[in-house]
N, C-alpha and C positions, 0 to 999 in steps of 0.2 A: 622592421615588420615583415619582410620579403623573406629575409630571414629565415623570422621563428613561421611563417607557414610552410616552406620547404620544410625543415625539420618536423613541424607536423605531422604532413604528407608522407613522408618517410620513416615515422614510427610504423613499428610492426604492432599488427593487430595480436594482443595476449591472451585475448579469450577466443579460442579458433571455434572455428565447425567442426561439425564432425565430418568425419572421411567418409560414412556409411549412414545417413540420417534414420534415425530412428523412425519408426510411424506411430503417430500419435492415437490413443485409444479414442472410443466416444465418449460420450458426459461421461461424469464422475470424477472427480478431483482430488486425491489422498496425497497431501504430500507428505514423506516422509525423509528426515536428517538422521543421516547414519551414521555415525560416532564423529561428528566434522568437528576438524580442525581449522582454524584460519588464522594467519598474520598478514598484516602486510606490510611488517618489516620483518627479516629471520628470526626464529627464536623471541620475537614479542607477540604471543600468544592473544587472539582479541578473544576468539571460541575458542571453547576445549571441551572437546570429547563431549558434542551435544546429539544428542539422541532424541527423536521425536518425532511424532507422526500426528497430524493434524487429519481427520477422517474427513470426507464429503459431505458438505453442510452442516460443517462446525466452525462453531467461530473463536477463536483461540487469541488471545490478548498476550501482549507480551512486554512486559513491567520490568523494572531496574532501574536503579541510580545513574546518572550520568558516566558513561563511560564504558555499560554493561557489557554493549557487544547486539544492544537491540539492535540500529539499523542496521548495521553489518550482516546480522540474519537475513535481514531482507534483501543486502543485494547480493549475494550468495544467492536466493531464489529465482531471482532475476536474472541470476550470471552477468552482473556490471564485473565480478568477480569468482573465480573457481574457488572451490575448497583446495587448501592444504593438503587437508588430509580425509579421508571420509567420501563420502557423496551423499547427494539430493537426488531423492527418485521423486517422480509426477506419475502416479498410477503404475507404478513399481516399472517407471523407465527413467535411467540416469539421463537425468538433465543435460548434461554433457555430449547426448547423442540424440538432442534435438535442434534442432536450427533455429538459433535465438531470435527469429523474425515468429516462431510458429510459437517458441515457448510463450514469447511473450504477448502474442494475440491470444494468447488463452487467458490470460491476466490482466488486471488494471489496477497500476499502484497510484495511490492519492498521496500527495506529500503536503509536506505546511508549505512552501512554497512552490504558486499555482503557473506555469507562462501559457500567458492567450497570443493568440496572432493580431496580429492588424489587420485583423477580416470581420465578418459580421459575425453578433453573437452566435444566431443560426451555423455556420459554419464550424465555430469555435467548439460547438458541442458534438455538432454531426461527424466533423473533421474530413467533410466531404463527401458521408456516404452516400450514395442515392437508393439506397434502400430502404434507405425512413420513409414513412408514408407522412402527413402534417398530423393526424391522429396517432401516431405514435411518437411524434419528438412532444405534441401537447401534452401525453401522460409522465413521458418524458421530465418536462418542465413541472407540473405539479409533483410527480416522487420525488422531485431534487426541492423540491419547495421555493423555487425559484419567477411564480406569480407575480411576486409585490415588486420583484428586479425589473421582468419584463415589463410591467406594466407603466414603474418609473421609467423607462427608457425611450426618446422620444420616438426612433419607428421601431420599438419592439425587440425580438429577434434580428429583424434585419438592421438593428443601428449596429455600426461600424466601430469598433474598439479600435481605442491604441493599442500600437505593442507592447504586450507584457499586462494589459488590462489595466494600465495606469490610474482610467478614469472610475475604476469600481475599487471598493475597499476590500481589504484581506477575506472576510468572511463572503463574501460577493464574490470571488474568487475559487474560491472554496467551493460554492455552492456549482457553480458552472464546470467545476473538477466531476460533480458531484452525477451531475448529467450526461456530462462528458461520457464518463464510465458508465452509467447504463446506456448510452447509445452504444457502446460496444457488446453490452450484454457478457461479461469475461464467467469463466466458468470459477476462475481463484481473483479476490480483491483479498486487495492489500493496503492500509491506510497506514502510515507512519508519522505519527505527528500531527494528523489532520486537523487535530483542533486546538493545536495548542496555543495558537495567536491569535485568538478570534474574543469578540465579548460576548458574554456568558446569552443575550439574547439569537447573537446570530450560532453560537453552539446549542443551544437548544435545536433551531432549523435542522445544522447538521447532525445530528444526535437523530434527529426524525428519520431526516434523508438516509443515514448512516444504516438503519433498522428497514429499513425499504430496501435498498445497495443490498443488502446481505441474507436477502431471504433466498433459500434454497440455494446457496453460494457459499463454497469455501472460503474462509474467512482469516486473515490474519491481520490483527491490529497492535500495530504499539502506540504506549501512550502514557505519556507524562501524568497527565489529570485522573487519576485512579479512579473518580466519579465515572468516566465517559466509557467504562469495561466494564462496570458491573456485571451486566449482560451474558457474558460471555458466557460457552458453555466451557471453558477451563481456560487460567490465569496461568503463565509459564513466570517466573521472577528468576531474571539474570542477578547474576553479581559477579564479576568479576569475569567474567566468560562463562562461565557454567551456570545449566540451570540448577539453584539451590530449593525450589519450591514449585509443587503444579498444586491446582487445583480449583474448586470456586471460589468465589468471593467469601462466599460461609465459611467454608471449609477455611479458609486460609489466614480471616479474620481471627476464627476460633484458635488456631494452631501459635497464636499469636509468636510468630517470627515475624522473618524478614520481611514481607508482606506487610502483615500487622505495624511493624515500624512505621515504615511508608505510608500508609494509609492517618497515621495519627501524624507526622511529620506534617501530611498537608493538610491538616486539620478540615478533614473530610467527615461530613455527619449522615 
C-alpha cells in the first residue's frame, strides 16, 4: 500500500498550468471546439475533427450510441484532459491558459454519480460558503425541489449524512448535486448523465430543477433518455467521434437519420 502511494506522489501532473495565466473575461459564456482531436491511446481516435460553438444561454444536448465520444467532450471542457489536436476556447480564450482551479469555478458538472461528505446536508450543498444568507440556501432548496427531502429528515438541513450519502437514494442525490450547483451560481453547467439512474417520479423533480439550473446559463447536457433534451435549443448526435447531425428535436426527428433511429430505438412518444 506504502507502495503504490509513493508512486502516486511521484506521478507527474499531465494537465499543467499555464506559464502566463490567462484573465478571465466577465459574464458571458461562449464555448467554442475548434477542430479537436482526442485519443487516449495513439492513433485511437475517440473525437475527430469536432467543430462547435455553444453561444451564452444555450442549452446544447449532446446525443450518441454508446461509445460516441460524449463524455469525453466533456472532460476535455473541464481539462480532466487536453485536446490532441485542436483547442477549447471560453469566451474566445484557450482553456489551456487558464488555471484549472479558475476554469472550473466558472462551471458546475452534475454526473449520474453523486459523493456527499460526512457532513450536514447544509454543508453538503453550501460546501462551506458563508455567503449564503438562510434565505438564499431556502430558494435554494425549493429550485432544486428538494422540500419533501428536507422535510423527511430528522433535523433538516442540519442532519448529518454518511459518507457518499449512503442513507438517501440515487435520485435524492441527484437532487442535492442539484443545489449543490446553484449554490455556486456557475456561469457554464454541464450535466452528463444526470438522470439516467433515477425512477421516472424523482426524474420528473430533476427535469424541473434541471429547467431552473439552466435559466440564463450556458448549458451542455448529455444524455441517454432522448425524452429529458427535448428542450434544448440544438441536439449535436456523436457517432463514432464525429458530429453526424445538429439540430432541434423537429428538425432532426423530421430529417429522420440518425437521430430519428435513436429516438424510435427507445420507443420515445
Amino acid at each position: 500500500s506504502s507502495e503504490r502511494i509513493f508512486l502516486l506522489l511521484d506521478t507527474r501532473e499531465q494537465i499543467p498550468e499555464p506559464d502566463i495565466a490567462a484573465r478571465m473575461p466577465g459574464k458571458g459564456a461562449m464555448v467554442n471546439f475548434e477542430n479537436v482531436w482526442f485519443s487516449y491511446m495513439e492513433d485511437e481516435w475517440v473525437l475527430k475533427d469536432i467543430s462547435l460553438t455553444v453561444r451564452h444561454g444555450e442549452t446544447v444536448a449532446i446525443v450518441g450510441p454508446t461509445g460516441a465520444g460524449k463524455s469525453s467532450l466533456i472532460h476535455l471542457l473541464e481539462r480532466f484532459y487536453d485536446p490532441s489536436k485542436g483547442r477549447i476556447t471560453l469566451d474566445g480564450i484557450d482553456i489551456r491558459q487558464i488555471p484549472k482551479t479558475q476554469l472550473r469555478a466558472h462551471t458546475a458538472l452534475i454526473t449520474q454519480d453523486v459523493f456527499l461528505f460526512a457532513d450536514t446536508l447544509q454543508r453538503n450543498i453550501t460546501e462551506g460558503n458563508p455567503i449564503l444568507t438562510h434565505e438564499r440556501l431556502q430558494e435554494i432548496v425549493a429550485a432544486s425541489n428538494m422540500e419533501r427531502l428536507v422535510q423527511g429528515l430528522p433535523n433538516g438541513l442540519e442532519t448529518v449524512l454518511t459518507e457518499g450519502g449512503r442513507t438517501l437514494s440515487g435520485g435524492e442525490r441527484q437532487l442535492v448535486a442539484f443545489a449543490r450547483a446553484l449554490a455556486r451560481d456557475p456561469e457554464i453547467m454541464i450535466l452528463d448523465e444526470a438522470t439516467s439512474s433515477v425512477d421516472t417520479q424523482t426524474e420528473r423533480l430533476i427535469q424541473e430543477a434541471t429547467l431552473r439550473l439552466m435559466q440564463n446559463r450556458t448549458a451542455i447536457v448529455v444524455a441517454h433518455r432522448l425524452s429529458t433534451i427535448r428542450h434544448a435549443d440544438r441536439i449535436i448526435v456523436l457517432h463514432r467521434g464525429r458530429i453526424r447531425e445538429i439540430g432541434t428535436h423537429d428538425e432532426l426527428i423530421a430529417k429522420q437519420g440518425l437521430y430519428y433511429k435513436l429516438y424510435q430505438w427507445q420507443g420515445v412518444s
